[in-house]
N, CA and C atoms of all chains as a GROMACS GRO file, in nm:
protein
  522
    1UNK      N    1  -7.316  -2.870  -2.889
    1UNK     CA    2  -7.214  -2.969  -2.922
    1UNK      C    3  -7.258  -3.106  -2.868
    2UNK      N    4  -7.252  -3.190  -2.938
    2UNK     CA    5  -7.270  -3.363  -2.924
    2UNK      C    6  -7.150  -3.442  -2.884
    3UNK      N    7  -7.090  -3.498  -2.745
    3UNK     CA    8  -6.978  -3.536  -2.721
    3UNK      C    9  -7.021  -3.724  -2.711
    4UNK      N   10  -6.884  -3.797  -2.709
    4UNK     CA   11  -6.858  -3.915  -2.682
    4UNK      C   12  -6.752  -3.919  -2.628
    5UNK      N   13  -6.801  -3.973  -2.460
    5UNK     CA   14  -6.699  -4.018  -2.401
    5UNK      C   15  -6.670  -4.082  -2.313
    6UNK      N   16  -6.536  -4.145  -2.375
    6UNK     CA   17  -6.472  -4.325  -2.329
    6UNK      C   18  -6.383  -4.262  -2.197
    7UNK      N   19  -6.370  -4.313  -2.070
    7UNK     CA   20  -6.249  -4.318  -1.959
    7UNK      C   21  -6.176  -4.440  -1.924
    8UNK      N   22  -6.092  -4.463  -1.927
    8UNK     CA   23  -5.971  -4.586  -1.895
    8UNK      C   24  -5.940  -4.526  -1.755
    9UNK      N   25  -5.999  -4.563  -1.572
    9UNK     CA   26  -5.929  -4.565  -1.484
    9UNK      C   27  -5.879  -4.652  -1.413
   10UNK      N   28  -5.795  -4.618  -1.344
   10UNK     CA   29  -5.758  -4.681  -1.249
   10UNK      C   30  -5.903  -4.743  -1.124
   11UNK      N   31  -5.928  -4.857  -1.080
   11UNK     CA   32  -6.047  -4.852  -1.016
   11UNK      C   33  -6.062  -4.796  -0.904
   12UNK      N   34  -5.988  -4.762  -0.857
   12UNK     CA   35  -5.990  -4.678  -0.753
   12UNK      C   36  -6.061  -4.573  -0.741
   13UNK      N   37  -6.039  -4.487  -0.860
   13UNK     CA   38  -6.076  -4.385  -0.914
   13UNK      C   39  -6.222  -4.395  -1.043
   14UNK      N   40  -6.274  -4.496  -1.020
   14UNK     CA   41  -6.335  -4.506  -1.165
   14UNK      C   42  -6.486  -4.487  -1.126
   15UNK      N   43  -6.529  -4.508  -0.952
   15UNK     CA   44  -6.641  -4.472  -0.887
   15UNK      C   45  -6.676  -4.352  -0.873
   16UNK      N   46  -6.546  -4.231  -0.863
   16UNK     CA   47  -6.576  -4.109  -0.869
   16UNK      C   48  -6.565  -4.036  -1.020
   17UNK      N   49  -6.530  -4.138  -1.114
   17UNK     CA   50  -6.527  -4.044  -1.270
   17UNK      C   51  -6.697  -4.078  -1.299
   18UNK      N   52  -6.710  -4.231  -1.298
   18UNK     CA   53  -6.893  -4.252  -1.328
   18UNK      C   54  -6.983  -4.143  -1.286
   19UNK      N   55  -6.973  -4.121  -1.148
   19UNK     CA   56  -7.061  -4.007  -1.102
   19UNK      C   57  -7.028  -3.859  -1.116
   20UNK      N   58  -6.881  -3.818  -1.166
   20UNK     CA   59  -6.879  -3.729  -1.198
   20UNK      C   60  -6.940  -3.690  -1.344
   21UNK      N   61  -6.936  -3.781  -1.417
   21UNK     CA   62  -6.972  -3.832  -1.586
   21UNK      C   63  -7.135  -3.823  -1.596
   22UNK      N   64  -7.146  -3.836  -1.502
   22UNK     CA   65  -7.360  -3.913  -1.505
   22UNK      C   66  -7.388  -3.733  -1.479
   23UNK      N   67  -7.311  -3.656  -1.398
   23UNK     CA   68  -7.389  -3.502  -1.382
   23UNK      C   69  -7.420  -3.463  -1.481
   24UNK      N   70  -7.312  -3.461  -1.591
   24UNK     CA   71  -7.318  -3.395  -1.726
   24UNK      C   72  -7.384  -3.485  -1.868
   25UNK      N   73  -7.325  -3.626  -1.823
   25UNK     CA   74  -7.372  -3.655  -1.969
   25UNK      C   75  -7.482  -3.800  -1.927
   26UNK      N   76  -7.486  -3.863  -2.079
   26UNK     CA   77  -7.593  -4.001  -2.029
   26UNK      C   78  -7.498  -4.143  -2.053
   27UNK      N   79  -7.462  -4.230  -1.988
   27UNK     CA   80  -7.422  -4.321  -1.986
   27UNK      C   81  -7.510  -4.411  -2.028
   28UNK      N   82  -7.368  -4.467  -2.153
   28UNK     CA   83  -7.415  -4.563  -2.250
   28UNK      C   84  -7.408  -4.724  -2.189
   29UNK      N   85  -7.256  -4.734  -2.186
   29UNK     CA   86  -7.212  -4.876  -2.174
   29UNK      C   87  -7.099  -4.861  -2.073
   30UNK      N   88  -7.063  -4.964  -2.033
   30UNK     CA   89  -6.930  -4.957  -1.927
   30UNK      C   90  -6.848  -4.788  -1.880
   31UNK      N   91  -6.784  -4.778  -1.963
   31UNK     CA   92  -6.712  -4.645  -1.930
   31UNK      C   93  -6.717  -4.581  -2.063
   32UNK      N   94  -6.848  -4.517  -2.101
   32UNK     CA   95  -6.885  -4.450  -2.245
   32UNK      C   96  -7.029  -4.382  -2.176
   33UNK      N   97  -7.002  -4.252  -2.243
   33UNK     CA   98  -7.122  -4.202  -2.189
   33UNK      C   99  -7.130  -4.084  -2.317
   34UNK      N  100  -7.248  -4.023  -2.346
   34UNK     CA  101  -7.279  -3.984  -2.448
   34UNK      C  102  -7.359  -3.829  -2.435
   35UNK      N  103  -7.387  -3.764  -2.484
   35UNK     CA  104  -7.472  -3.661  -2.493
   35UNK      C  105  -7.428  -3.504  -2.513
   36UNK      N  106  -7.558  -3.430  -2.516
   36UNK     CA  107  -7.543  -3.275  -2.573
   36UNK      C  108  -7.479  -3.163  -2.457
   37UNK      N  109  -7.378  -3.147  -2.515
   37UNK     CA  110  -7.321  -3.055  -2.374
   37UNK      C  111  -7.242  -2.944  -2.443
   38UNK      N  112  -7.291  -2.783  -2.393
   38UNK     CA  113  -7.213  -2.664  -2.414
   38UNK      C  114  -7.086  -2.662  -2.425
   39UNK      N  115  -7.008  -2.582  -2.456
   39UNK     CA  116  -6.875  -2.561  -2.416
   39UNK      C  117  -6.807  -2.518  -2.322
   40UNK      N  118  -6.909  -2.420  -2.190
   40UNK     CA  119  -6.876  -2.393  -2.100
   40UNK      C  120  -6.856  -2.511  -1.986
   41UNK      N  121  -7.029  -2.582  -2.004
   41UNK     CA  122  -7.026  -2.686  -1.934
   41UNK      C  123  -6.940  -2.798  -1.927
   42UNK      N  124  -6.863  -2.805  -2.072
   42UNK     CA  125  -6.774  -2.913  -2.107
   42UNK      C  126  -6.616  -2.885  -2.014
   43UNK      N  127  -6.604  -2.758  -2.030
   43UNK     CA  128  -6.479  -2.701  -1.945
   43UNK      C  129  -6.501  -2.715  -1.831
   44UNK      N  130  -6.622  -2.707  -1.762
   44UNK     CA  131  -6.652  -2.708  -1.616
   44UNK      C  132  -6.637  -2.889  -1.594
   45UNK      N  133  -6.696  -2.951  -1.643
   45UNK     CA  134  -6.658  -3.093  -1.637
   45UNK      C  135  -6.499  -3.180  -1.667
   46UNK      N  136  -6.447  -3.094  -1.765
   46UNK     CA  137  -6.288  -3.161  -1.756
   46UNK      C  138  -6.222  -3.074  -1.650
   47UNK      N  139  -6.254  -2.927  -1.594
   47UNK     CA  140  -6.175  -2.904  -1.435
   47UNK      C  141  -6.217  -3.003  -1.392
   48UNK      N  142  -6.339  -3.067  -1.339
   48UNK     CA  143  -6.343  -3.171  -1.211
   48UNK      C  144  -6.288  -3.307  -1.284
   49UNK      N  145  -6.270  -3.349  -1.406
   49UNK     CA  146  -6.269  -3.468  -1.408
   49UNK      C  147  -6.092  -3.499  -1.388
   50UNK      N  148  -6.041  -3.361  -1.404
   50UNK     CA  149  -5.860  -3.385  -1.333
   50UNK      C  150  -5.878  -3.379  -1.248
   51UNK      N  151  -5.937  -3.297  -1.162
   51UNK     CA  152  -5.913  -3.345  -1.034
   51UNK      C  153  -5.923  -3.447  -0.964
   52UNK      N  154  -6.043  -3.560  -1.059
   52UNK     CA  155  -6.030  -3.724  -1.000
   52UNK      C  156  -5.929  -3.789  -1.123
   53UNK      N  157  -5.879  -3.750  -1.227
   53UNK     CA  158  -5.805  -3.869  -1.240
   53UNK      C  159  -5.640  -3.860  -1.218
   54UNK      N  160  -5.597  -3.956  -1.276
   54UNK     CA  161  -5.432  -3.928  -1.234
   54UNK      C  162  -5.387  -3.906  -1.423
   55UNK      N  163  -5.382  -3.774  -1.430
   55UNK     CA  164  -5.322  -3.794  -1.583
   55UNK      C  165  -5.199  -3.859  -1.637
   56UNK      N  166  -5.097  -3.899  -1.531
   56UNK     CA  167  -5.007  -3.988  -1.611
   56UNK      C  168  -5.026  -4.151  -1.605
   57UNK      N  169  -5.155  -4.200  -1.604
   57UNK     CA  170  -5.174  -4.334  -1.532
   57UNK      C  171  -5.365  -4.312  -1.651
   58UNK      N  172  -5.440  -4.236  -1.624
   58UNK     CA  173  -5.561  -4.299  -1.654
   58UNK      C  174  -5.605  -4.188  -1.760
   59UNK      N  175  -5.696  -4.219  -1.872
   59UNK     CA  176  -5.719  -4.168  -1.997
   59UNK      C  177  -5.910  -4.110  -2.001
   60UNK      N  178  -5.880  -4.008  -2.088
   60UNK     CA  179  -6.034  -3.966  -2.081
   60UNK      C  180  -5.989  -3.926  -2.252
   61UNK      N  181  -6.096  -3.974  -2.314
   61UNK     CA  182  -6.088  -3.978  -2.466
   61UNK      C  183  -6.265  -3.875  -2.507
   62UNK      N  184  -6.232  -3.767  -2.562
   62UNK     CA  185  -6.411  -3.705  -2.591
   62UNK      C  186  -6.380  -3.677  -2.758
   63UNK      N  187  -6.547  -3.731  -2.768
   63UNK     CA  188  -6.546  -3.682  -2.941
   63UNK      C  189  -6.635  -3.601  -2.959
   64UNK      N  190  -6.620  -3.500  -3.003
   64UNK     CA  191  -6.722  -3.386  -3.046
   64UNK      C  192  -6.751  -3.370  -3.161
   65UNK      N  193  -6.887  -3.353  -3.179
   65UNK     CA  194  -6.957  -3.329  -3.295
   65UNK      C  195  -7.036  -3.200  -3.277
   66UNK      N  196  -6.992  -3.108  -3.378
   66UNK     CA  197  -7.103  -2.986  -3.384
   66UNK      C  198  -7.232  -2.992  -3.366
   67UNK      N  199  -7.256  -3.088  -3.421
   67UNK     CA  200  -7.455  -3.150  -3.474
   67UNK      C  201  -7.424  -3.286  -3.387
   68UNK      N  202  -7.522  -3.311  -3.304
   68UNK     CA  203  -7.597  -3.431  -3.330
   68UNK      C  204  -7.573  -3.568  -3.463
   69UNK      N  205  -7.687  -3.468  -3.528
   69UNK     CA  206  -7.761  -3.540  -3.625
   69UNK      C  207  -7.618  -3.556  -3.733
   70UNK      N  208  -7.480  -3.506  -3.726
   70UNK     CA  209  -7.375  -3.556  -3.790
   70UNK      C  210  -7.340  -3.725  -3.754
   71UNK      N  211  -7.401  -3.769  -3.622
   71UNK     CA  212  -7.332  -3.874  -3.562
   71UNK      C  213  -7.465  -3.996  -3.532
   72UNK      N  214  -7.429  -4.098  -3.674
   72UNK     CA  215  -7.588  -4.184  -3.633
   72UNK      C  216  -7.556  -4.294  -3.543
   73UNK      N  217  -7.622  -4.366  -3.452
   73UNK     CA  218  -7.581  -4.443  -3.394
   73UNK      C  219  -7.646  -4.616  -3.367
   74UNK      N  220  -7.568  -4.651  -3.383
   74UNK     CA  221  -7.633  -4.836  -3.383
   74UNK      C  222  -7.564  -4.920  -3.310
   75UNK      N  223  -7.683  -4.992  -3.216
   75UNK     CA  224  -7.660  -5.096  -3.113
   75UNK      C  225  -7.694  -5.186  -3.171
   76UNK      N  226  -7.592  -5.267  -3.144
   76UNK     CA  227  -7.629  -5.458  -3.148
   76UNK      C  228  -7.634  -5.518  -2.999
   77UNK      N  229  -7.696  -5.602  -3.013
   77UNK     CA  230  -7.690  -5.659  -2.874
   77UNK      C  231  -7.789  -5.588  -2.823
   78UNK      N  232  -7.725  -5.593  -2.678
   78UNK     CA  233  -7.807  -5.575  -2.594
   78UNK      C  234  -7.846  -5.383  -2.518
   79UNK      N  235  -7.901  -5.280  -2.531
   79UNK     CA  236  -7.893  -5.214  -2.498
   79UNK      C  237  -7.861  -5.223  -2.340
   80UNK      N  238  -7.745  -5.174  -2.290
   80UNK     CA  239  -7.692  -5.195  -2.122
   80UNK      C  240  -7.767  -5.083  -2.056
   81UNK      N  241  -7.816  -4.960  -2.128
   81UNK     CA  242  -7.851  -4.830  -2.058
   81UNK      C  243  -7.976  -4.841  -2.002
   82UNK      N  244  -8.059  -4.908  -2.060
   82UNK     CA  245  -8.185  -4.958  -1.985
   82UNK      C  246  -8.205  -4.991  -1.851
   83UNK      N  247  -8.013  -5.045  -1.793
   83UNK     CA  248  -8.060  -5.029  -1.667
   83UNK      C  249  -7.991  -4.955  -1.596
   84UNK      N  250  -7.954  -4.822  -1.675
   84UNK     CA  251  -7.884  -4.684  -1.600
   84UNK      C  252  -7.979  -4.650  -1.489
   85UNK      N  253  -8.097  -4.672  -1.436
   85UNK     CA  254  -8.131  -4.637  -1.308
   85UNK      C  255  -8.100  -4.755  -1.192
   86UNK      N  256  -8.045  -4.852  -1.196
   86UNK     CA  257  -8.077  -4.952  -1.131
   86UNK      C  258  -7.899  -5.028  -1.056
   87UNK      N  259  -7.789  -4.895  -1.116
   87UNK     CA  260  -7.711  -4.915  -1.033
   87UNK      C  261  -7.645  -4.739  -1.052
   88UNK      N  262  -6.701  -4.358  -4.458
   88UNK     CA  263  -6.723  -4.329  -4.310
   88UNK      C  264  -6.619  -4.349  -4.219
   89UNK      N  265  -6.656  -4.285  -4.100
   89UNK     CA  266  -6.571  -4.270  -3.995
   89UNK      C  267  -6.650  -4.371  -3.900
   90UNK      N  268  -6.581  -4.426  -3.792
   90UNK     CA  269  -6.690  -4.486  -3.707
   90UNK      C  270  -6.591  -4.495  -3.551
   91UNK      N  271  -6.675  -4.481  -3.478
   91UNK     CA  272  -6.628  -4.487  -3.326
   91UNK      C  273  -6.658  -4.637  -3.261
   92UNK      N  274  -6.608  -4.724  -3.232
   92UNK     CA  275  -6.696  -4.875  -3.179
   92UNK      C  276  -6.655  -4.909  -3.053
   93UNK      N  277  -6.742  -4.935  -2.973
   93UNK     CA  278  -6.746  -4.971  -2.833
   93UNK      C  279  -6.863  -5.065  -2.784
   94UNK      N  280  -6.777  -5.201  -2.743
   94UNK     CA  281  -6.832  -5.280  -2.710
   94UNK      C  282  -6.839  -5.318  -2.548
   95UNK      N  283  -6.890  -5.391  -2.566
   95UNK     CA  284  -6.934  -5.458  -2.403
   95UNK      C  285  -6.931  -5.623  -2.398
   96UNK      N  286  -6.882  -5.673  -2.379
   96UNK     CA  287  -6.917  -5.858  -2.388
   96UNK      C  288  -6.844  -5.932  -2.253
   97UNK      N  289  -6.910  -6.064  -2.267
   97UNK     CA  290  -6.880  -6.126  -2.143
   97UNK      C  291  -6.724  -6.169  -2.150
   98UNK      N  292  -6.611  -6.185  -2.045
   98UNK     CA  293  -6.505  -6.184  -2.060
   98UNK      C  294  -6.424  -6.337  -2.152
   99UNK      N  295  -6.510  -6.441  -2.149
   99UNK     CA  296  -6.528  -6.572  -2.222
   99UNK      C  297  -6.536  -6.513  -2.379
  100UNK      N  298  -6.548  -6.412  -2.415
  100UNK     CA  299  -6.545  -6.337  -2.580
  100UNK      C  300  -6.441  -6.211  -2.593
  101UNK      N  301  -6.427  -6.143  -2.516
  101UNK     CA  302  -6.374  -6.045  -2.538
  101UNK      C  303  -6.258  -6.037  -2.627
  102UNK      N  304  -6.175  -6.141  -2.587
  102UNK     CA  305  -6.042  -6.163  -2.671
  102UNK      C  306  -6.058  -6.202  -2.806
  103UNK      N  307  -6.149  -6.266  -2.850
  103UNK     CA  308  -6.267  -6.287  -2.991
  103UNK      C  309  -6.251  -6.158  -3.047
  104UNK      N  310  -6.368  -6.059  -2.973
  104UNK     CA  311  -6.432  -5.976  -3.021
  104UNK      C  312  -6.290  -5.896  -3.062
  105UNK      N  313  -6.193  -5.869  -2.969
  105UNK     CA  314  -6.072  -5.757  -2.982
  105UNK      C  315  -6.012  -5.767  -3.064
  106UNK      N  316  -5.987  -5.920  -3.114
  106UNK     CA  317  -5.902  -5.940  -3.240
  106UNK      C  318  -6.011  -5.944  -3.375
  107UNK      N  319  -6.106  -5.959  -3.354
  107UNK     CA  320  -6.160  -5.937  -3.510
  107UNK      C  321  -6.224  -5.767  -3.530
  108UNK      N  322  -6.218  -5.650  -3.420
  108UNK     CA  323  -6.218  -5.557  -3.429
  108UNK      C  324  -6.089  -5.498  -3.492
  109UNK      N  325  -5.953  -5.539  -3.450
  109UNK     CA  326  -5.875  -5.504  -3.503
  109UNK      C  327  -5.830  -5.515  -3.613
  110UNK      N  328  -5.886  -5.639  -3.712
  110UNK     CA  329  -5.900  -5.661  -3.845
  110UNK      C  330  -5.933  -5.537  -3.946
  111UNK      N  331  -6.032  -5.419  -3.840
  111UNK     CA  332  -6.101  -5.355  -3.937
  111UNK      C  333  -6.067  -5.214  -3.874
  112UNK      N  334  -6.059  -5.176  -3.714
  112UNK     CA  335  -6.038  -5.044  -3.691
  112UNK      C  336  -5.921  -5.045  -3.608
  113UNK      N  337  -5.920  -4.942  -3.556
  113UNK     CA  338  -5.789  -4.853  -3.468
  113UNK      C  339  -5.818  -4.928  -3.319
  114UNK      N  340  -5.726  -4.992  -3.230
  114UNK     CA  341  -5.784  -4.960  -3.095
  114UNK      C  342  -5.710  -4.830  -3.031
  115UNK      N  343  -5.843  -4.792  -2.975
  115UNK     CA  344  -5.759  -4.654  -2.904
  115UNK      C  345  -5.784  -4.694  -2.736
  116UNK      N  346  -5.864  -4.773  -2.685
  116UNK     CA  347  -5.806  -4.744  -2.526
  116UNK      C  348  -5.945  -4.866  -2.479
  117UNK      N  349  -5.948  -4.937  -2.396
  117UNK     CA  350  -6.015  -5.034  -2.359
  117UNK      C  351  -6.075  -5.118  -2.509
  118UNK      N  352  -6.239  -5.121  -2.495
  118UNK     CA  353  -6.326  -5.171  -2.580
  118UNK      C  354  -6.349  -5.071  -2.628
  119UNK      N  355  -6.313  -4.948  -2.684
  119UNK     CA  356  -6.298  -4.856  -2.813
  119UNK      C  357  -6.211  -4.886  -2.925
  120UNK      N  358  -6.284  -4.854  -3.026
  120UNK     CA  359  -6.168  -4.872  -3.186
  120UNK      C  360  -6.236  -4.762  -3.211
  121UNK      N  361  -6.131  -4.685  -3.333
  121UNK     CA  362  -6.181  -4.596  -3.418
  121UNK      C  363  -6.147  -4.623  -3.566
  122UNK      N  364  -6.224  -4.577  -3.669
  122UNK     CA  365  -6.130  -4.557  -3.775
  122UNK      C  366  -6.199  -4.549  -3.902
  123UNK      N  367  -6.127  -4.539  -4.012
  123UNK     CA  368  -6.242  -4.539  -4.140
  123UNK      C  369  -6.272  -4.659  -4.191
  124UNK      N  370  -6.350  -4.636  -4.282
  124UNK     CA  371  -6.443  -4.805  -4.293
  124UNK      C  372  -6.554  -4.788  -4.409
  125UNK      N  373  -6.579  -4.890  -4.537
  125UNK     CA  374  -6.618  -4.860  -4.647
  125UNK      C  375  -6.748  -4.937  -4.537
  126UNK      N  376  -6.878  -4.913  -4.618
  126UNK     CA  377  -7.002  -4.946  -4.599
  126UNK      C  378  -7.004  -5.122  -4.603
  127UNK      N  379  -6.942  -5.180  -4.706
  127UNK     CA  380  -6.904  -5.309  -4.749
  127UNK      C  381  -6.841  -5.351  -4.612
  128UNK      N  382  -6.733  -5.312  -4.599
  128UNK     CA  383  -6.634  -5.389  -4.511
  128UNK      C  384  -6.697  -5.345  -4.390
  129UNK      N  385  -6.767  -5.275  -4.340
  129UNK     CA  386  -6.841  -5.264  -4.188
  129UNK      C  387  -6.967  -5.369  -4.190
  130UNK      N  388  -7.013  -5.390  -4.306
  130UNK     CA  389  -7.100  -5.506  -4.293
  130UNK      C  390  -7.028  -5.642  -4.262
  131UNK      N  391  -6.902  -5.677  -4.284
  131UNK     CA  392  -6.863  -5.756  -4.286
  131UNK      C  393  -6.809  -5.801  -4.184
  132UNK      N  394  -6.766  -5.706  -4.124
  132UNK     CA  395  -6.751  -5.702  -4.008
  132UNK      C  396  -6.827  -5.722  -3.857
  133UNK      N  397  -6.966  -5.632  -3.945
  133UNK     CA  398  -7.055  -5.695  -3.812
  133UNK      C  399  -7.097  -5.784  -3.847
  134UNK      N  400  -7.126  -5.885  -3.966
  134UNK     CA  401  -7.190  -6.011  -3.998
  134UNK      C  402  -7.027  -6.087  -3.878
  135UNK      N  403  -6.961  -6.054  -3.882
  135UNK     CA  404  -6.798  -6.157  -3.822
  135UNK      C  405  -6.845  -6.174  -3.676
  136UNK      N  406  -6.894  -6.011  -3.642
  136UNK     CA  407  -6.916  -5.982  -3.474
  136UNK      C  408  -7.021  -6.047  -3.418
  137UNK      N  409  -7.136  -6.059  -3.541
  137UNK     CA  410  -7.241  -6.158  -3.451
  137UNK      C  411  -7.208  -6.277  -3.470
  138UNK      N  412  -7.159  -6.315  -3.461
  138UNK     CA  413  -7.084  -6.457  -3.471
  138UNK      C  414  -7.031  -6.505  -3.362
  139UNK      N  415  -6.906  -6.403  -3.301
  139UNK     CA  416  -6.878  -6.413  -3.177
  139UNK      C  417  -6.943  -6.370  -3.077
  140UNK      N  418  -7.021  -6.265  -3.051
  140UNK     CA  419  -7.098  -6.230  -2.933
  140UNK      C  420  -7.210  -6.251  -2.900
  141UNK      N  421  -7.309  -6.262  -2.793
  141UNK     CA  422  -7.428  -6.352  -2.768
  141UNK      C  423  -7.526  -6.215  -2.772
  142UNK      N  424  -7.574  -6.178  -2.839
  142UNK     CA  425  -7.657  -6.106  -2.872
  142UNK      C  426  -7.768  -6.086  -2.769
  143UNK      N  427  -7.805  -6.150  -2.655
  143UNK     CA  428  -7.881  -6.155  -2.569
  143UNK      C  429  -7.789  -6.062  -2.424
  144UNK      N  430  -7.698  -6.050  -2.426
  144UNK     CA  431  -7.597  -6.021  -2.315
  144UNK      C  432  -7.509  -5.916  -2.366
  145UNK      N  433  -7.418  -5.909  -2.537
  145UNK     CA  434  -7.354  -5.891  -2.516
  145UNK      C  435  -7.378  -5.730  -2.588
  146UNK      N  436  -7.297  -5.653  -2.606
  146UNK     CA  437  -7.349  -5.532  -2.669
  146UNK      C  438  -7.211  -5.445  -2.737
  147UNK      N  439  -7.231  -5.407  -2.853
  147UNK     CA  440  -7.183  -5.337  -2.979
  147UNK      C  441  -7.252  -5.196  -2.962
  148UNK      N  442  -7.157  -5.092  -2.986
  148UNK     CA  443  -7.190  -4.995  -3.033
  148UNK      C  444  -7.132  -4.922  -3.148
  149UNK      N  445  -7.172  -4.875  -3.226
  149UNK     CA  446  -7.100  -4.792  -3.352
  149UNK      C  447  -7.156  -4.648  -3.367
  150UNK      N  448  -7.075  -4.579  -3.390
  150UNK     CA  449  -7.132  -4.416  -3.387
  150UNK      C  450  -7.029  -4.369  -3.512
  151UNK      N  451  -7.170  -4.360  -3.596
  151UNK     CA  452  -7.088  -4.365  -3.741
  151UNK      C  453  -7.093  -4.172  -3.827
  152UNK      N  454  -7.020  -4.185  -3.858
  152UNK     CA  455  -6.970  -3.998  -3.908
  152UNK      C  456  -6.918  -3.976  -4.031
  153UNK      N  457  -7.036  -3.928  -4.156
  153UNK     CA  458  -6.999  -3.939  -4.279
  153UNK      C  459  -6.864  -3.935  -4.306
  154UNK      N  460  -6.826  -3.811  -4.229
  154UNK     CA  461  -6.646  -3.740  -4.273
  154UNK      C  462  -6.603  -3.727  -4.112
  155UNK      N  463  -6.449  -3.775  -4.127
  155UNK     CA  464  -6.384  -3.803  -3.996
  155UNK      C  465  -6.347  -3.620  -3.972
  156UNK      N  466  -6.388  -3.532  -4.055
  156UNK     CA  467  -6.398  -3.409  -4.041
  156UNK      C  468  -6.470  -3.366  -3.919
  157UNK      N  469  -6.599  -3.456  -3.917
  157UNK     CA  470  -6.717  -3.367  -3.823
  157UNK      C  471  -6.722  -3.430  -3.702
  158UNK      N  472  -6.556  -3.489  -3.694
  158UNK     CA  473  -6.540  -3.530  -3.490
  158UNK      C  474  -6.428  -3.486  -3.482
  159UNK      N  475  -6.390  -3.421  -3.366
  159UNK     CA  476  -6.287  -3.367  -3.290
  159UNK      C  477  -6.230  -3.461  -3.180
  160UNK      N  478  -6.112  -3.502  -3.173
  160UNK     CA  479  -6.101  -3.559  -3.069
  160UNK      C  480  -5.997  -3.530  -2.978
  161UNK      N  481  -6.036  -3.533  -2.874
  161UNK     CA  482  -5.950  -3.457  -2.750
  161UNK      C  483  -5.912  -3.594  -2.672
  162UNK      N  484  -5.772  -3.632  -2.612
  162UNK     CA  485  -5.738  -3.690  -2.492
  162UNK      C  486  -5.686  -3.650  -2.393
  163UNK      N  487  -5.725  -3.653  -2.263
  163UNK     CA  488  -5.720  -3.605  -2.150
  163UNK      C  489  -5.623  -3.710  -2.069
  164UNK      N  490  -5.485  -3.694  -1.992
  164UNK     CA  491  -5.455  -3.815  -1.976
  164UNK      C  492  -5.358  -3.893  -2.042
  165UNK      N  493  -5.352  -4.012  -2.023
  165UNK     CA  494  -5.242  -4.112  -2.137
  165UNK      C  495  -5.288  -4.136  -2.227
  166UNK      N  496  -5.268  -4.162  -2.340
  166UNK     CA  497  -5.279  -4.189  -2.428
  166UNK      C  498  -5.212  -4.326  -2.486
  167UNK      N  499  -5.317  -4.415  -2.431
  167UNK     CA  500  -5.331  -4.564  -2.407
  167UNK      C  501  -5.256  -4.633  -2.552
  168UNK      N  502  -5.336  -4.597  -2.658
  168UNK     CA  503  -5.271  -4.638  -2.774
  168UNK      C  504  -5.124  -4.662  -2.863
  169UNK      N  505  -5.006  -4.593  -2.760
  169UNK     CA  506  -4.950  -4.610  -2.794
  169UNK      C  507  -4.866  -4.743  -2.720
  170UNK      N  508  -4.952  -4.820  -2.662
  170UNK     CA  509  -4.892  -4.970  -2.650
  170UNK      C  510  -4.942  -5.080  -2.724
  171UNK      N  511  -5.016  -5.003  -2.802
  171UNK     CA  512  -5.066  -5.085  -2.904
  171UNK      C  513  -5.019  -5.242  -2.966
  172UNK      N  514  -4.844  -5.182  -2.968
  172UNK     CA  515  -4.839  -5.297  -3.012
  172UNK      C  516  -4.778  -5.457  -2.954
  173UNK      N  517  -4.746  -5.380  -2.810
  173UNK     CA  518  -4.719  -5.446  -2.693
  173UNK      C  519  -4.844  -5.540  -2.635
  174UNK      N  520  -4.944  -5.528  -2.685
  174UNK     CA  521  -5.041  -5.652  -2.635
  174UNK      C  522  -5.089  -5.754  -2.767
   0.00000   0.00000   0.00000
């Protein structure tokens, strides 16, 4: 399965969703992160990701695609992920 | 097509970019829109977007899906969109 996914937190909380987010998937842009993840693994990642957010206050939005190759993708600008090692 | 869009721009644009996104898709929760979109009118749209955003800094994403069939979407959380029309 091919997921996309956007989080709206609170900032408080938004240091421990990034790094919970970066275990499983690849971060795209601000709070969007992208990539190929099981269904087990996907369940194992939304238990921890309630446990950091506050569900009546902050949002976690995922899009799943069976395939990949169902979902093409295009940047304008500036690719931001280039400097996913550098913070 | 279906398309997912998530941007990134400096805060001197954003309010630009948000209102001529909404011309064409859904906002669902920060710098995400979703929604359907003829091939025509997504060109037109990004010919609008480079207009406002600095292409050196600022960054667009689109993750485009023949049929809004082959994404699933799950929200975890609030479900931001429904203040939609409060901003």
């Amino acid at each position: 399965m091919y997921v996309i996914l956007v989080y709206d937190m609170d900032k408080r909380r938004v240091g421990k969703m990034l790094k919970h987010c970066r275990c499983y998937l690849n971060w795209i842009q601000n709070s969007v992160f992208e990539g190929a993840i099981s269904e087990v693994k996907l369940k194992e990642f939304l238990a921890g990701a309630k446990l950091i957010m506050n569900e009546e206050t902050d949002s976690l939005i995922i899009f799943k695609s069976r395939q990949e190759g169902w979902l093409a993708k295009e940047v304008i600008g500036k690719e931001k992920n280039d400097l996913d090692h550098f913070i």
